[in-house]
C-alpha positions as CSV (number, residue, x, y, z in Angstrom):
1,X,-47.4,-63.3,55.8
2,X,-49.3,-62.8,58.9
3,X,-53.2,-62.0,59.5
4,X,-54.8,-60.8,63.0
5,X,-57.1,-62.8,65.0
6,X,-58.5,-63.3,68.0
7,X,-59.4,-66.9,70.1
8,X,-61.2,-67.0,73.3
9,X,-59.8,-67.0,76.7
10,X,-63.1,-68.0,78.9
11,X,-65.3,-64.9,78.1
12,X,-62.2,-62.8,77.1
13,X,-61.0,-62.0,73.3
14,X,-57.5,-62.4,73.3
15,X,-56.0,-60.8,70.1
16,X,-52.9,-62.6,68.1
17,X,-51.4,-62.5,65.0
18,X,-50.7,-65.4,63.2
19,X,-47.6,-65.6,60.9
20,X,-47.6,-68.0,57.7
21,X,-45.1,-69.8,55.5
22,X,-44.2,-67.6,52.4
23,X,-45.7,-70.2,50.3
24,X,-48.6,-71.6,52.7
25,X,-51.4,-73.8,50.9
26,X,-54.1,-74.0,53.1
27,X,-54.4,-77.8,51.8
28,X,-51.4,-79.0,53.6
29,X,-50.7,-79.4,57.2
30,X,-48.4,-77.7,59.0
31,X,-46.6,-77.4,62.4
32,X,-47.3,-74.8,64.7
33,X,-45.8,-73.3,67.1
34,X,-47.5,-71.3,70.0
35,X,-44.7,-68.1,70.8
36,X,-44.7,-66.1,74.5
37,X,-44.1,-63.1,75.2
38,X,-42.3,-61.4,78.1
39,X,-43.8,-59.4,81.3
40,X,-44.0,-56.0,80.0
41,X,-44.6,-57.2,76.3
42,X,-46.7,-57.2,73.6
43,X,-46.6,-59.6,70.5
44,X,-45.2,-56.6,67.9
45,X,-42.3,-57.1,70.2
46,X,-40.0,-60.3,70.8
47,X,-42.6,-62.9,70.7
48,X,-43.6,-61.7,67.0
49,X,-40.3,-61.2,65.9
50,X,-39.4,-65.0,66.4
51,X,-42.9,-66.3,65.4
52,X,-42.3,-64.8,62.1
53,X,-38.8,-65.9,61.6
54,X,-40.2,-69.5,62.7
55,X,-43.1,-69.0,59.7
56,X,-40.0,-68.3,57.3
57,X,-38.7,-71.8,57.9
58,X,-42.2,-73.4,57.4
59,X,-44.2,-73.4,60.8
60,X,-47.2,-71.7,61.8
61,X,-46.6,-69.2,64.8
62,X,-48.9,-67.8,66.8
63,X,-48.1,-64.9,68.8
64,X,-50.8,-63.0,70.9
65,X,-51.3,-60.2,73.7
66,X,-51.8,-62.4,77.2
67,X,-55.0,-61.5,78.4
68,X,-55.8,-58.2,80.5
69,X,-52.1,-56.9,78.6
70,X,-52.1,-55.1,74.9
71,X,-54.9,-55.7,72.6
72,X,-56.3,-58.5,74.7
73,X,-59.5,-57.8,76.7
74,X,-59.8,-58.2,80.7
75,X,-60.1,-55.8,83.5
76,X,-58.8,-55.0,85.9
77,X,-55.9,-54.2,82.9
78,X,-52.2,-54.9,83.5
79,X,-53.2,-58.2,85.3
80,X,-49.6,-60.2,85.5
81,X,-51.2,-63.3,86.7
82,X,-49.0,-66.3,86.2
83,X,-51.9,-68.7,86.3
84,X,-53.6,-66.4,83.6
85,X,-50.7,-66.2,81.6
86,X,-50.7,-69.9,81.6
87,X,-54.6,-70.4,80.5
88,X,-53.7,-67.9,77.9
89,X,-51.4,-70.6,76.4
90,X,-53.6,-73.5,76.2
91,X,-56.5,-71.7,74.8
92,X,-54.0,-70.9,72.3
93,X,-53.7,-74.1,71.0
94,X,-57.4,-74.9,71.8
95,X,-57.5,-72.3,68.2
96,X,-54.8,-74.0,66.9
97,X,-56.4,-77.4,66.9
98,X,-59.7,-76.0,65.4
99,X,-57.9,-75.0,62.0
100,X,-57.9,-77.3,59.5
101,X,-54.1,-76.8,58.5
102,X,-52.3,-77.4,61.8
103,X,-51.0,-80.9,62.3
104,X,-52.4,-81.4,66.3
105,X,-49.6,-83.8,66.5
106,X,-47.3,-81.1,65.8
107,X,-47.4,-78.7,67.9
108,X,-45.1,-76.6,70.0
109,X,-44.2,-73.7,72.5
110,X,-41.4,-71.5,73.2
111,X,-41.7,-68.0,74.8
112,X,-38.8,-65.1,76.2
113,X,-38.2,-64.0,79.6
114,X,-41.3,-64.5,81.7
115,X,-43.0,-66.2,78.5
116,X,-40.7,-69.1,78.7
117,X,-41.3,-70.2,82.6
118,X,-44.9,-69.8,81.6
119,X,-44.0,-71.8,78.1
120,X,-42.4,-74.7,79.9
121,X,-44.9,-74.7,82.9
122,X,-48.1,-75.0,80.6
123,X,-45.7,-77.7,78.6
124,X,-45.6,-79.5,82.6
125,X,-49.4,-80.4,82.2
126,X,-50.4,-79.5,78.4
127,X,-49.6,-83.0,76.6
128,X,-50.5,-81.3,73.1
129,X,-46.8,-79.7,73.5
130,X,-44.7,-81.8,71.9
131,X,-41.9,-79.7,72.8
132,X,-41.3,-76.7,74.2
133,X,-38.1,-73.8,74.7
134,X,-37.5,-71.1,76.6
135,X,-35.2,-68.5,75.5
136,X,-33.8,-66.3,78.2
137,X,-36.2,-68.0,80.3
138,X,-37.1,-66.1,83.9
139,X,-39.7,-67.6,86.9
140,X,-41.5,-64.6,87.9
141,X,-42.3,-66.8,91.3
142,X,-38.8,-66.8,92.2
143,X,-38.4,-63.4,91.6
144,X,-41.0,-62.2,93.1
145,X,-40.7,-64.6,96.1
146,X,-37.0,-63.8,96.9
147,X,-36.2,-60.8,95.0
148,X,-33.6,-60.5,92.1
149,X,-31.0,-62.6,92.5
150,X,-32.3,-64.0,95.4
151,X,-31.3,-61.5,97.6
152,X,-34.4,-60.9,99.6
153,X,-34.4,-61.9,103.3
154,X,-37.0,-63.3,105.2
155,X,-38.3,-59.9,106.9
156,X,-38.1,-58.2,103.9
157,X,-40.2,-61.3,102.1
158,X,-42.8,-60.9,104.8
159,X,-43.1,-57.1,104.6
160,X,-43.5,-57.5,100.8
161,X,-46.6,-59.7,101.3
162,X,-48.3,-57.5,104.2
163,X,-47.8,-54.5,101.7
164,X,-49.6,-56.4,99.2
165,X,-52.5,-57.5,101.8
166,X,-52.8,-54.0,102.7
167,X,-53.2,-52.6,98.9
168,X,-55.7,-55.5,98.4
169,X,-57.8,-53.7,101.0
170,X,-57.5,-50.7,99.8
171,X,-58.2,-51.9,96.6
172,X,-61.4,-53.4,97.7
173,X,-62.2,-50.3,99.9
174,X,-62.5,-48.1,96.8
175,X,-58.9,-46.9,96.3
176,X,-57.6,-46.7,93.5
177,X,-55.7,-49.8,92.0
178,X,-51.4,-49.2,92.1
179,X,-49.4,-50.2,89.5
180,X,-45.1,-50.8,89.8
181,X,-43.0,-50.7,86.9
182,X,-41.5,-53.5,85.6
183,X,-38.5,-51.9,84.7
184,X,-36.8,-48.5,85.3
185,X,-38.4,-45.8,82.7
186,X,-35.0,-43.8,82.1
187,X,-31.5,-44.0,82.8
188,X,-32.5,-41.2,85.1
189,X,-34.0,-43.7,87.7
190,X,-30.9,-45.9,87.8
191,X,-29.1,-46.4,90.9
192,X,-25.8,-48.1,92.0
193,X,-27.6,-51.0,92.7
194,X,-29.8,-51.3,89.3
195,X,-28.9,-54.9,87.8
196,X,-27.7,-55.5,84.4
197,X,-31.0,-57.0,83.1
198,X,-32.5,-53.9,84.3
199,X,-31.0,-51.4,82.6
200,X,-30.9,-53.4,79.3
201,X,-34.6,-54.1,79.7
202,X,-35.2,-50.2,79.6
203,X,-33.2,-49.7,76.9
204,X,-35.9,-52.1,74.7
205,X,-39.1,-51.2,76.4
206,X,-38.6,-47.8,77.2
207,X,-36.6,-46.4,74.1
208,X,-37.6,-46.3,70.5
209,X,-35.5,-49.5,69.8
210,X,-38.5,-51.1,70.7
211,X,-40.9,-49.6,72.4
212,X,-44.9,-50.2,71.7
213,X,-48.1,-48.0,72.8
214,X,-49.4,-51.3,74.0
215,X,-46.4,-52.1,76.4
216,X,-47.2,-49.5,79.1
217,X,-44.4,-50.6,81.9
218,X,-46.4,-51.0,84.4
219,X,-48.4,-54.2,86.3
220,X,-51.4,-54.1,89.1
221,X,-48.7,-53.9,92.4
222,X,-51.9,-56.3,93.9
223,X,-51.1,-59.2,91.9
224,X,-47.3,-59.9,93.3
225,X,-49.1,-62.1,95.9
226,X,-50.1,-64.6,92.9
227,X,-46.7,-64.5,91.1
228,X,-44.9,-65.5,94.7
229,X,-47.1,-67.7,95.3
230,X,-46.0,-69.2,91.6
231,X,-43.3,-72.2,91.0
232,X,-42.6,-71.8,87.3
233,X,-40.7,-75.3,87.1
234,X,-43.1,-77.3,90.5
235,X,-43.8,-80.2,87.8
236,X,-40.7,-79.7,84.8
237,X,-40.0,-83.6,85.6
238,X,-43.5,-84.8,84.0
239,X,-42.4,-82.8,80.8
240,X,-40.2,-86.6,80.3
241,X,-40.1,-88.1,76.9
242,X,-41.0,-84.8,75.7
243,X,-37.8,-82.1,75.0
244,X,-37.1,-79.0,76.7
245,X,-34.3,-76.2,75.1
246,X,-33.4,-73.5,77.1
247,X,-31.1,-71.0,75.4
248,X,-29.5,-68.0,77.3
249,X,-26.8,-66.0,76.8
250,X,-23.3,-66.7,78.1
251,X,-23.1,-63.1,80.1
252,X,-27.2,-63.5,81.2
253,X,-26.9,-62.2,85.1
254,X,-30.5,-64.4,85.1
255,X,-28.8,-67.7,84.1
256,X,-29.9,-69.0,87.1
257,X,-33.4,-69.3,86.5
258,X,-32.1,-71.5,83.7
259,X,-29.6,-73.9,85.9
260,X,-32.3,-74.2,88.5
261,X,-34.7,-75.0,85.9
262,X,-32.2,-77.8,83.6
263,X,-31.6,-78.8,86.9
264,X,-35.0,-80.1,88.3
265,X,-35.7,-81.6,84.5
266,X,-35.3,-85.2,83.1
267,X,-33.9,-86.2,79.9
268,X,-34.0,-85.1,76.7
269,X,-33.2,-81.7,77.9
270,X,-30.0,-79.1,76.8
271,X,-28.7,-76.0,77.8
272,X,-27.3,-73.5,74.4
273,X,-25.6,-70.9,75.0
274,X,-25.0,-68.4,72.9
275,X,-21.4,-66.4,73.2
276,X,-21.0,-63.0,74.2
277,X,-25.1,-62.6,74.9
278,X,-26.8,-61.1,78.0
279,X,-30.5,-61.8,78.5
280,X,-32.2,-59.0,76.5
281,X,-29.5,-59.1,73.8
282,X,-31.4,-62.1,72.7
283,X,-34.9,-60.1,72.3
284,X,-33.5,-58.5,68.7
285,X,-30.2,-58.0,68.2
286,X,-29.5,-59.3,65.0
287,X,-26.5,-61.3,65.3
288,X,-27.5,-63.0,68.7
289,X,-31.4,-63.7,67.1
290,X,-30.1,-65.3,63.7
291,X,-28.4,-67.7,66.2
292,X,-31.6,-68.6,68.4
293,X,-33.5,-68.5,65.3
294,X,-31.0,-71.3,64.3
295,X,-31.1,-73.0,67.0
296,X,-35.1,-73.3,67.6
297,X,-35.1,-74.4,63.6
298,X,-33.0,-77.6,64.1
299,X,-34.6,-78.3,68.0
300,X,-38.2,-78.2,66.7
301,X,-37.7,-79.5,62.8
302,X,-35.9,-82.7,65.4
303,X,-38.5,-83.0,67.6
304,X,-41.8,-82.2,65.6
């Protein structure tokens, strides 16, 4: 059971759906759990997929459209701004709090992809997360900082930021705003050097697998400056005494983001890997989501 609604962002309506125990009684109290989605996604993709599972085994889940992305309000559209994103989470549970059948003391956050560095960083600073995973987690500051896999050099780091100046002033010239894809549209525009996460990303975003009219592939090229700017796991040591799961999969060519992330955290914190998974296998495939549905159940039934 799920019902749409929207909470407030600042002056923005940011639309969610919120997914309910098969046998909910609004007398009782309940868990909740706030769910993330991806760059490029909308919450009829991953982020609802997992929030309803999670309602199935007797939490409250919220999934929504971050704001300036899918039914969400805020212009300029497309916006991917990590700080945004972020805000988006705690206003989340600032509507969670005002219902009268969410336990406050009960409350947590996971999110997929992009989702999960913003999941975990809110979690840094947010004390109402009581504990918070990130399932093929990524840090759209380090990726946008230096490149995929690292791989940018310095030049090409500086070149990327005085593009980005000098689209800003178009931008603010009168020029129309330019958007870059977050991932290629066809298998037409893959290269010898497209990345594994790449073209599996397509495959869900851009094919009917999983596509969405709301997920339009495409971000404001403009706001790249804010995402490198961006350290998705600056303050992941204050998250201690409270949890944090990552789960990736075993053949993930963005596992990194995870090790650099387990890494820099203090205890309690695990690593679960789940065999024969790359990252976006983990976004719907069934047998690979049973498992991280598994796994989320027993991590957030332990620590809420």
């Amino acid at each position: 059971m799920k019902k749409k609604i929207t909470f407030k962002h600042g002056d923005l309506n940011i639309s969610g759906e919120l997914h309910f125990p098969e046998d909910f009684d609004p007398f009782r109290n309940y868990p909740a759990l706030v769910a993330v989605h991806p760059g490029n996604g909308v919450k009829e993709q991953v982020s609802g997929l997992y929030a309803a599972i999670l309602a199935t085994r007797g939490y409250i889940a919220l999934a929504y459209d971050a704001a300036h992305q899918g039914e969400s309000e805020g212009y300029p559209r497309y916006l991917e701004d990590p700080a945004k994103r972020v805000e988006d989470i705690r206003c989340a549970i600032d509507y969670l709090v005002t219902l009268p059948y969410i336990d406050e003391t009960r409350i947590g956050a996971f999110g997929i992809c992009a989702g999960a560095g913003y999941a975990i960083n809110a979690a840094q600073t947010e004390a109402r997360i009581k504990a918070v995973a990130g399932i093929s987690t990524w840090d759209v500051g380090d990726s946008q900082r230096n490149g995929l896999f690292r791989s940018l050099s310095r030049e090409e780091r500086q070149q990327l930021l005085r593009d980005i100046a000098a689209q800003r002033t178009r931008e603010a010239r009168g020029e129309n705003p330019l958007y870059a894809a977050y991932v290629p549209a066809s298998p037409a525009e893959f290269t010898d050097t497209t990345a594994q996460i790449s073209k599996d990303a397509s495959d869900y975003y851009c094919t009917p697998r999983a596509s969405h009219p709301n997920s339009h592939n495409q971000y404001l090229f403009s706001c790249n400056d804010r995402m490198a700017a961006w350290d998705a796991f600056s303050l992941i040591d204050t998250l201690s005494p409270r949890p944090v799961l990552f789960i990736t999969g075993e053949l993930a060519d963005t596992y990194y983001f995870t090790d650099t992330a387990y890494e820099k955290a203090l205890e309690p914190k695990e690593i679960y890997q789940i065999p024969g998974a790359k990252h976006v296998d983990l976004y719907d495939k069934a047998p690979f989501v049973e498992q991280v549905a598994e796994k989320l159940t027993h991590y957030f039934d332990h620590y809420l």
